[in-house]
MILUMMAR-771477 format. One record per residue: residue number from 1; chain; x, y, z of N, C-alpha, C in turn. Coordinates in steps of 0.05 Angstrom, whole numbers, always signed. Example, Ala and Ser with C-alpha at 12.3 -4.5 7.8 and 13.67 -1.06 7.14 Angstrom:
BEGIN
num = 1, chaine = A, n_east = +264, n_north = -114, n_up = +156, ca_east = +246, ca_north = -90, ca_up = +156, c_east = +264, c_north = -66, c_up = +156 .
num = 2, chaine = A, n_east = +257, n_north = -45, n_up = +142, ca_east = +273, ca_north = -21, ca_up = +143, c_east = +258, c_north = +1, c_up = +157 .
//
This chain:
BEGIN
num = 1, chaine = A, n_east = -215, n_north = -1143, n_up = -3600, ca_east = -241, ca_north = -1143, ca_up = -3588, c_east = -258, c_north = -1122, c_up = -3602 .
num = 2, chaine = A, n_east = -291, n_north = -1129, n_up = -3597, ca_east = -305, ca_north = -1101, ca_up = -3606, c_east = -309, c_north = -1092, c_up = -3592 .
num = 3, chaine = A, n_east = -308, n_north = -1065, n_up = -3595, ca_east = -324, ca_north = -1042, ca_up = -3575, c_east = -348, c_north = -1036, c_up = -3589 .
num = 4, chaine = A, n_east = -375, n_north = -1035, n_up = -3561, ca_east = -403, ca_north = -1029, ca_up = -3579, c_east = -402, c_north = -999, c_up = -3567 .
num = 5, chaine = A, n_east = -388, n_north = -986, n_up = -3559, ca_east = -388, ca_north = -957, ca_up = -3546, c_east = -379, c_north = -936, c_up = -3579 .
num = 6, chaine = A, n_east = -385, n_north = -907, n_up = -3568, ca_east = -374, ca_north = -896, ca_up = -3586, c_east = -343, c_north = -892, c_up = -3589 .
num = 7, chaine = A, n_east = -326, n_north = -889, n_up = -3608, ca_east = -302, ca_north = -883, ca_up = -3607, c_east = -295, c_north = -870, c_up = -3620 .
num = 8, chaine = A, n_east = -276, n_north = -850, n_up = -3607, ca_east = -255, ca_north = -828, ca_up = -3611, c_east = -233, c_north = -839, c_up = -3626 .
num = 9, chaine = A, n_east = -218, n_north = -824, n_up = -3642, ca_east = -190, ca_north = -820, ca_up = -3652, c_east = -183, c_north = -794, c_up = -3646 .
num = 10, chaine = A, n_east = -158, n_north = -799, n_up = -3635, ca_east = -135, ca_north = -777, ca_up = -3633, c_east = -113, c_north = -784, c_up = -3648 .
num = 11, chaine = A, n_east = -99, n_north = -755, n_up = -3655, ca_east = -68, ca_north = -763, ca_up = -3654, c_east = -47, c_north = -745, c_up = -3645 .
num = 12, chaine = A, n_east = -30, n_north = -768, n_up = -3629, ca_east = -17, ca_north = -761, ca_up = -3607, c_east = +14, c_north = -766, c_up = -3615 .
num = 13, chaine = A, n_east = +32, n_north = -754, n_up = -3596, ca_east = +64, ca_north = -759, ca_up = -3603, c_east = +61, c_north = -787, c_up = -3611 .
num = 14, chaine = A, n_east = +92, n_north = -797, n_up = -3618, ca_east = +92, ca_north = -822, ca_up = -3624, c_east = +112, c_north = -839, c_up = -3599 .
num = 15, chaine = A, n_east = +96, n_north = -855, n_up = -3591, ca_east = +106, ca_north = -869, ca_up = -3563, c_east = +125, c_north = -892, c_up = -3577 .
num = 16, chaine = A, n_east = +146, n_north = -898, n_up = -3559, ca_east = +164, ca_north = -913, ca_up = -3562, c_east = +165, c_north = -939, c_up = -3574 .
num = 17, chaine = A, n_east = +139, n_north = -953, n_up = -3556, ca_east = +135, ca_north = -978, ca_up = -3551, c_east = +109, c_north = -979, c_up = -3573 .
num = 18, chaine = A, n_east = +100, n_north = -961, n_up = -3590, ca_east = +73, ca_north = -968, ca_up = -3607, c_east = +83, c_north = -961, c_up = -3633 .
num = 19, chaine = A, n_east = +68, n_north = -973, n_up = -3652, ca_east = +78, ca_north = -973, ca_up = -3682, c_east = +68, c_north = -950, c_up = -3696 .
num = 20, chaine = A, n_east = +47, n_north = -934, n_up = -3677, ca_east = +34, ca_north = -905, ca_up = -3695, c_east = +32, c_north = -898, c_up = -3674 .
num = 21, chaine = A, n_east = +17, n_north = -864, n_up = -3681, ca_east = +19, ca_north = -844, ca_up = -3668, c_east = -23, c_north = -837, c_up = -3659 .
num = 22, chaine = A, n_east = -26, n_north = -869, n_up = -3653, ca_east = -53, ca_north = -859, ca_up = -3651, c_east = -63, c_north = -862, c_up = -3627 .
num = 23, chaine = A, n_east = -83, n_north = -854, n_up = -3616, ca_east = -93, ca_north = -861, ca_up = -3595, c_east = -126, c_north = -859, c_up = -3590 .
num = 24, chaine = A, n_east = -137, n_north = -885, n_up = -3577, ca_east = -168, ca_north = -894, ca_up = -3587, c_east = -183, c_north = -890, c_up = -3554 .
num = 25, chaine = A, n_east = -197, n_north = -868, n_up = -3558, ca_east = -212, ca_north = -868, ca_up = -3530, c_east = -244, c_north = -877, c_up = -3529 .
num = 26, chaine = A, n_east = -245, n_north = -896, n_up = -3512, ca_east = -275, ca_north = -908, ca_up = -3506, c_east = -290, c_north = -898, c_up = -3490 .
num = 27, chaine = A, n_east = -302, n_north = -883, n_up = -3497, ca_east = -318, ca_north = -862, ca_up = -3476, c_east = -306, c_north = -853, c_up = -3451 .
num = 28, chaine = A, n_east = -282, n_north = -855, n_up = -3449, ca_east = -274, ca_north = -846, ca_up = -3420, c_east = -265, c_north = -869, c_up = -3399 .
num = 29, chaine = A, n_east = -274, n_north = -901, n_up = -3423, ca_east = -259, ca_north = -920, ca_up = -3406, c_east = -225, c_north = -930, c_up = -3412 .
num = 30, chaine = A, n_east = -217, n_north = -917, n_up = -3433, ca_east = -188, ca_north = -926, ca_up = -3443, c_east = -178, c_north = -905, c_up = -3458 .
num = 31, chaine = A, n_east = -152, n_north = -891, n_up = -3447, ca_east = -146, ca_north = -869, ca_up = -3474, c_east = -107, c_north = -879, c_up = -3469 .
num = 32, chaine = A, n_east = -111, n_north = -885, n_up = -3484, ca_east = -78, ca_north = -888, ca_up = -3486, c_east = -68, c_north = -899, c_up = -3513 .
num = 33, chaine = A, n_east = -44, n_north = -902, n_up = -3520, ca_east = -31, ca_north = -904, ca_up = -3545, c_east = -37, c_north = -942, c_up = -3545 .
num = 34, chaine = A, n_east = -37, n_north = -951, n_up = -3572, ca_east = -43, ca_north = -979, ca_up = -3569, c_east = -34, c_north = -989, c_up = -3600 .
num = 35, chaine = A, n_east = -21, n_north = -1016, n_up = -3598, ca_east = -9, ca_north = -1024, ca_up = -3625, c_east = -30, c_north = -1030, c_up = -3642 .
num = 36, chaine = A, n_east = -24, n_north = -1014, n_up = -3664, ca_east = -56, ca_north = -1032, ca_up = -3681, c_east = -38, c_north = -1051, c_up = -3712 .
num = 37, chaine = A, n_east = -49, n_north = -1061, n_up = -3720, ca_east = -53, ca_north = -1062, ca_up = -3747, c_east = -62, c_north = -1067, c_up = -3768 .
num = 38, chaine = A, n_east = -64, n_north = -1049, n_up = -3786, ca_east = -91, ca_north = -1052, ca_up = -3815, c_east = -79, c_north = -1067, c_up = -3833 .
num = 39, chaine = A, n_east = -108, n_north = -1068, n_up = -3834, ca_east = -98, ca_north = -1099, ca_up = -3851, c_east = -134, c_north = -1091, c_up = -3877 .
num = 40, chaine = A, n_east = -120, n_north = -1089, n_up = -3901, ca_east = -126, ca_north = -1086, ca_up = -3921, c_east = -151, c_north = -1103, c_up = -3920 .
num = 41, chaine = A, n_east = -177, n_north = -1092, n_up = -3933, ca_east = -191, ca_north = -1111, ca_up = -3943, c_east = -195, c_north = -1130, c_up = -3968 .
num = 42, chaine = A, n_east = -174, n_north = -1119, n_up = -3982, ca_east = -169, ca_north = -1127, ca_up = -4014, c_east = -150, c_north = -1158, c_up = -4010 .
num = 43, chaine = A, n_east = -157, n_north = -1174, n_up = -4026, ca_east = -141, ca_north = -1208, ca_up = -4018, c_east = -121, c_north = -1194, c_up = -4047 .
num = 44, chaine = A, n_east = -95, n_north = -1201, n_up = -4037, ca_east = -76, ca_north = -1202, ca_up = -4053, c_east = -74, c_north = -1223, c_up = -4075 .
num = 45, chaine = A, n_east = -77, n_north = -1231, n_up = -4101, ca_east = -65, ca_north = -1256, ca_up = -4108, c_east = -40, c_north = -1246, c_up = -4116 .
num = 46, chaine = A, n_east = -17, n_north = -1266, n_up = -4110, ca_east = +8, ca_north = -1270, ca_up = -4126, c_east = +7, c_north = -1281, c_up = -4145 .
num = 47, chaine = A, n_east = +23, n_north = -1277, n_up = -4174, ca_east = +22, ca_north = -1288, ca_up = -4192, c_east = +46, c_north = -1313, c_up = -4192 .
num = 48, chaine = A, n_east = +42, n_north = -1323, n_up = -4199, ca_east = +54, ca_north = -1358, ca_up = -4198, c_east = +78, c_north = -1352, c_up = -4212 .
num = 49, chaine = A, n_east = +96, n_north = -1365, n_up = -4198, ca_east = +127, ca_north = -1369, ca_up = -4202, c_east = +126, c_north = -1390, c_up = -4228 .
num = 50, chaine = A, n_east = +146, n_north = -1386, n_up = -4244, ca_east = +154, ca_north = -1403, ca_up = -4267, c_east = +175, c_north = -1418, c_up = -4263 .
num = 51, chaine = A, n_east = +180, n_north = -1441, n_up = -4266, ca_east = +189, ca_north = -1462, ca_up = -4270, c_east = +226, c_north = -1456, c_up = -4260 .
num = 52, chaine = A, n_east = +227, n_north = -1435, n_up = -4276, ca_east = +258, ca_north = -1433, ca_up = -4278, c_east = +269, c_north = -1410, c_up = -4241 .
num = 53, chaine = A, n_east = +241, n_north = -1387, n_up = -4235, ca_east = +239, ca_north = -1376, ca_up = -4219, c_east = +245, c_north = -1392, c_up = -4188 .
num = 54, chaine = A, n_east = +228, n_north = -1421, n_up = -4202, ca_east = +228, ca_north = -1438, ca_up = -4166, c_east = +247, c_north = -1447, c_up = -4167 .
num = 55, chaine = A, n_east = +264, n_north = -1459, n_up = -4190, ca_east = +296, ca_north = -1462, ca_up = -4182, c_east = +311, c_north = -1455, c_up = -4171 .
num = 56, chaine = A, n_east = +315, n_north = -1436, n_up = -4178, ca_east = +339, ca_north = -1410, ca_up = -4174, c_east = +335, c_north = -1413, c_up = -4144 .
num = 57, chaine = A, n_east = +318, n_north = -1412, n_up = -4127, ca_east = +329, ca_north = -1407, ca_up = -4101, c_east = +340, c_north = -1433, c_up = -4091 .
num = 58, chaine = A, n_east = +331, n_north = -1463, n_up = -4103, ca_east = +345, ca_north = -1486, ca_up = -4098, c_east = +380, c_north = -1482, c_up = -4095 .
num = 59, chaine = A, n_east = +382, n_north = -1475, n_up = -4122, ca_east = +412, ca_north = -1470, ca_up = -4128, c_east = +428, c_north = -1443, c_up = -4100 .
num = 60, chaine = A, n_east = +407, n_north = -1418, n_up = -4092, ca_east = +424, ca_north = -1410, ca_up = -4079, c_east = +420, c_north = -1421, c_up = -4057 .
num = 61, chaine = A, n_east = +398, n_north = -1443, n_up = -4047, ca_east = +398, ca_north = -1459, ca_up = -4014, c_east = +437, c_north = -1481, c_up = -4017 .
num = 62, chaine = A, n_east = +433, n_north = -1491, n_up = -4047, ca_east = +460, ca_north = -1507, ca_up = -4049, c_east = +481, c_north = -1488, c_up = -4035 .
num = 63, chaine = A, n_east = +482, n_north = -1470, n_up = -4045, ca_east = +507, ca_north = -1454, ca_up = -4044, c_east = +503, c_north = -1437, c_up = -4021 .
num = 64, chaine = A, n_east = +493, n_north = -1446, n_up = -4002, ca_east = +495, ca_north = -1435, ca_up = -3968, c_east = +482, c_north = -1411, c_up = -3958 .
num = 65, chaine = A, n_east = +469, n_north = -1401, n_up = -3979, ca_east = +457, ca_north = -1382, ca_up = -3975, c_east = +432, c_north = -1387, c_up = -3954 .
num = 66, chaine = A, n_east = +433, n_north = -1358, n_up = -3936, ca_east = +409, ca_north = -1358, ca_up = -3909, c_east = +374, c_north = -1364, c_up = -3937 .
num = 67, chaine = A, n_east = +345, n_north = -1372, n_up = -3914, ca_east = +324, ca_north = -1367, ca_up = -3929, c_east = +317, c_north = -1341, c_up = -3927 .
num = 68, chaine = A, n_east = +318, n_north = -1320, n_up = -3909, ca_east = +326, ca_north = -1291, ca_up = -3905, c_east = +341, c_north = -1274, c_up = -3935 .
num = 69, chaine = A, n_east = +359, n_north = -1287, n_up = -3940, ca_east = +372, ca_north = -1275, ca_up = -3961, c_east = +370, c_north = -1278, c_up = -3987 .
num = 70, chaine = A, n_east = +354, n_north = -1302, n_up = -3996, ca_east = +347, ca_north = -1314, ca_up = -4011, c_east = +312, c_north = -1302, c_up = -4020 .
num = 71, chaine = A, n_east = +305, n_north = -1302, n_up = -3995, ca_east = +282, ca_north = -1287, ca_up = -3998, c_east = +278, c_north = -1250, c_up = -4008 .
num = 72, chaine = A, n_east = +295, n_north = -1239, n_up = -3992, ca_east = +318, ca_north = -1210, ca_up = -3998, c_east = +318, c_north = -1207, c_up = -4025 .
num = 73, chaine = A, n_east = +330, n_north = -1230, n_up = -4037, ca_east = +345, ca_north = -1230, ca_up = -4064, c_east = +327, c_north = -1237, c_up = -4092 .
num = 74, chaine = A, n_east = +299, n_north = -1256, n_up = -4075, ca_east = +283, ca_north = -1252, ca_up = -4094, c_east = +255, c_north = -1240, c_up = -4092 .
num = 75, chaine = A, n_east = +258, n_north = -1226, n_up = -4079, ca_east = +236, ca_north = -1212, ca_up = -4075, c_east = +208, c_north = -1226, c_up = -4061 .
num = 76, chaine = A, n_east = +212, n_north = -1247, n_up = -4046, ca_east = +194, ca_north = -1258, ca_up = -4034, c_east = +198, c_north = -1271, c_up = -4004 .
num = 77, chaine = A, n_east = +174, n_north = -1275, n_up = -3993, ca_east = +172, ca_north = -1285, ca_up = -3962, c_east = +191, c_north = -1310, c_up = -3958 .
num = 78, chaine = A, n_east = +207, n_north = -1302, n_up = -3935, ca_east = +220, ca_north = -1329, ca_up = -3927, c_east = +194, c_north = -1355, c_up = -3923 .
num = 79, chaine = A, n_east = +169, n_north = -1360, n_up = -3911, ca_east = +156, ca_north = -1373, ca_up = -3921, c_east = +155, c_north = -1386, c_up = -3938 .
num = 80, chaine = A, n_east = +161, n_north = -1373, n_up = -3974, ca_east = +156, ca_north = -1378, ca_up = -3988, c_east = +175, c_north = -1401, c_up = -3999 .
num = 81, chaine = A, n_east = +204, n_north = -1389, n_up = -3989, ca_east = +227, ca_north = -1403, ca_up = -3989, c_east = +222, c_north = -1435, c_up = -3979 .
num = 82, chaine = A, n_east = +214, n_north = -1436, n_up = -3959, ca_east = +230, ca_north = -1456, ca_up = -3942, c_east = +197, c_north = -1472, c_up = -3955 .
num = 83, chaine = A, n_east = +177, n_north = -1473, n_up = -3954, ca_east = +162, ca_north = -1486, ca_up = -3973, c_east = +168, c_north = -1490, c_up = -3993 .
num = 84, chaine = A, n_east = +179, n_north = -1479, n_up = -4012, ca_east = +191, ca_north = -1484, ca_up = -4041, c_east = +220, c_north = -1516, c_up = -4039 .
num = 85, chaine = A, n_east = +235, n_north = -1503, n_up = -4017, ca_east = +250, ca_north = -1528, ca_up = -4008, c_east = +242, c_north = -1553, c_up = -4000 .
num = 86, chaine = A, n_east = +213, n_north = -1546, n_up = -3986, ca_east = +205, ca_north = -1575, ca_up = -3965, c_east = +188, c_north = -1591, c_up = -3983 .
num = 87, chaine = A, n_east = +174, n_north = -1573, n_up = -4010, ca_east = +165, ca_north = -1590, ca_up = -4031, c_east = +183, c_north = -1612, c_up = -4050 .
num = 88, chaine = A, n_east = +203, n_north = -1589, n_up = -4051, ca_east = +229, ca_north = -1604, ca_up = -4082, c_east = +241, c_north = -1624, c_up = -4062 .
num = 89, chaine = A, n_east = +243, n_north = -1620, n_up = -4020, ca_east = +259, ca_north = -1642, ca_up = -4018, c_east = +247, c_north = -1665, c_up = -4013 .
num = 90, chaine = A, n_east = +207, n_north = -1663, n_up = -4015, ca_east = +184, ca_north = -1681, ca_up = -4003, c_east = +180, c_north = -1697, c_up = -4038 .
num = 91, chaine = A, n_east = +180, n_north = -1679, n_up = -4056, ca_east = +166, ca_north = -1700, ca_up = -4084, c_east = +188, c_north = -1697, c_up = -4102 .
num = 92, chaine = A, n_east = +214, n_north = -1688, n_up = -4102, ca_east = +231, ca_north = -1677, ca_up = -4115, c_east = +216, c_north = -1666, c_up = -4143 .
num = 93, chaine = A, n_east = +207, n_north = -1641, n_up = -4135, ca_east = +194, ca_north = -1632, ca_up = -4160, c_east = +192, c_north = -1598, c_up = -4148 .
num = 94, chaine = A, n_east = +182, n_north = -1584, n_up = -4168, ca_east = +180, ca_north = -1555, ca_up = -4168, c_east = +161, c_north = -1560, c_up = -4181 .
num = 95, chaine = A, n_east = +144, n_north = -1563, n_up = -4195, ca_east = +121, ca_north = -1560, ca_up = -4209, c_east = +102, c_north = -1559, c_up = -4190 .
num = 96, chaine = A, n_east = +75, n_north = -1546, n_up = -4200, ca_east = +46, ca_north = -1545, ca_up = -4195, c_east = +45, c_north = -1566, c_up = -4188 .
num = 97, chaine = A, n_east = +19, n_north = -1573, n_up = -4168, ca_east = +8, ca_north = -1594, ca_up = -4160, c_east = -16, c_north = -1585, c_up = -4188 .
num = 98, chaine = A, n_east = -32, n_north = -1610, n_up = -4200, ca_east = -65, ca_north = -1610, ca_up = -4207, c_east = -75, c_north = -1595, c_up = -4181 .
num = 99, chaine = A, n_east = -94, n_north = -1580, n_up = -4200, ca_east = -117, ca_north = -1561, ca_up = -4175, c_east = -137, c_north = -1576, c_up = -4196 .
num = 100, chaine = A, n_east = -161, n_north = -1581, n_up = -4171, ca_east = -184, ca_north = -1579, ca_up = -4164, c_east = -208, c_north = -1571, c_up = -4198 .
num = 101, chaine = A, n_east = -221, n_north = -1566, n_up = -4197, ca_east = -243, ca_north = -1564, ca_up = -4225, c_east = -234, c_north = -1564, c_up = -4258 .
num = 102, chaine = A, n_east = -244, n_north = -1548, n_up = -4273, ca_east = -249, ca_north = -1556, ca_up = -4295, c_east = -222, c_north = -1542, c_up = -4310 .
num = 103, chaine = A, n_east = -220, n_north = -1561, n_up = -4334, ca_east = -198, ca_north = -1543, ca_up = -4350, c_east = -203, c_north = -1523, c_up = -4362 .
num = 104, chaine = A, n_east = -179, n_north = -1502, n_up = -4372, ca_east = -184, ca_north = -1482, ca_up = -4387, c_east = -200, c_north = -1487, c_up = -4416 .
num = 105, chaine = A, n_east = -222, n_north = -1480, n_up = -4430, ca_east = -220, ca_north = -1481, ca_up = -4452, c_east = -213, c_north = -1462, c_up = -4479 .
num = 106, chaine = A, n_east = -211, n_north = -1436, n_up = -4463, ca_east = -194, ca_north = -1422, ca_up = -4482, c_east = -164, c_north = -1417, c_up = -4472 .
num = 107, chaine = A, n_east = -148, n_north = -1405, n_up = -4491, ca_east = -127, ca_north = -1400, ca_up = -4496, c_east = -115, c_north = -1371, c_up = -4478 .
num = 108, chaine = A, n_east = -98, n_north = -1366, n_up = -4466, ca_east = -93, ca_north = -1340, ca_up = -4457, c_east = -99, c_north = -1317, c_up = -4485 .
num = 109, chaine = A, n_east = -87, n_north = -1315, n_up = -4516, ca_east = -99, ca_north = -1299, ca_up = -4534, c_east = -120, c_north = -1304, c_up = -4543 .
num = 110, chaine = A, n_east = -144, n_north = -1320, n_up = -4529, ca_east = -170, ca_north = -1310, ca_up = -4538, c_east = -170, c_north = -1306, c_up = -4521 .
num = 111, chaine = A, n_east = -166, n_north = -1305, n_up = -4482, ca_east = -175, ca_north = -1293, ca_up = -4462, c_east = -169, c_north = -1265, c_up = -4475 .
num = 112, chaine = A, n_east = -144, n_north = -1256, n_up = -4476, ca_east = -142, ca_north = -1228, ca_up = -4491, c_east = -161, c_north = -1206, c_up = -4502 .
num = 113, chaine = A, n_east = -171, n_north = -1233, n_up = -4530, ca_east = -185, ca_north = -1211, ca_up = -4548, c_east = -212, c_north = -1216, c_up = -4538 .
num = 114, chaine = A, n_east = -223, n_north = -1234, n_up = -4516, ca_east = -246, ca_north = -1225, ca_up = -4514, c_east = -248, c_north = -1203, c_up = -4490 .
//
């Protein structure tokens, strides 16, 4: 929610049941510890998995491996996992879909040198 009042920050022990040690008072209508979380204004992009990268977790889903562990093991969101599976077992493919507008016309080494 917003608050159009002024607001306080404190910081207070760290309570059991809250993920920080802060506490947000609204003029005298709310002072107590409360879960928050920040959340970055910056959009992350991930850089795109290669061909041989989207495999590899196929081969460890064969071999019984959790998407938890698989994800653990390669450094990414179980999300990421179990979409990577529901694609290869929907089009049997790992590749890119075509996106949307125009092609590249230069080369990654002239992106470089210019």
């Amino acid at each position: 929610f917003i608050a159009h009042r002024m607001v306080s920050f404190q910081m207070w022990p760290k309570h059991p049941w809250c993920n920080n040690n802060l506490r947000i008072g609204f003029g005298g209508l709310y002072k107590g510890p409360i879960k928050t979380t920040i959340i970055s204004p910056v959009n992350v992009i991930m850089p795109r998995l290669s061909r041989e990268q989207r495999l590899r977790p196929l081969g460890m889903v064969e071999a019984g491996l959790s998407y938890s562990e698989i994800a653990r093991r390669m450094g990414c969101s179980q999300p990421t996992i179990r979409n990577l599976v529901q694609r290869h077992t929907a089009t049997v493919s790992v590749d890119d879909r075509p996106r949307p507008g125009r092609e590249r016309v230069t080369t990654p080494q002239q992106d470089r040198y210019i």
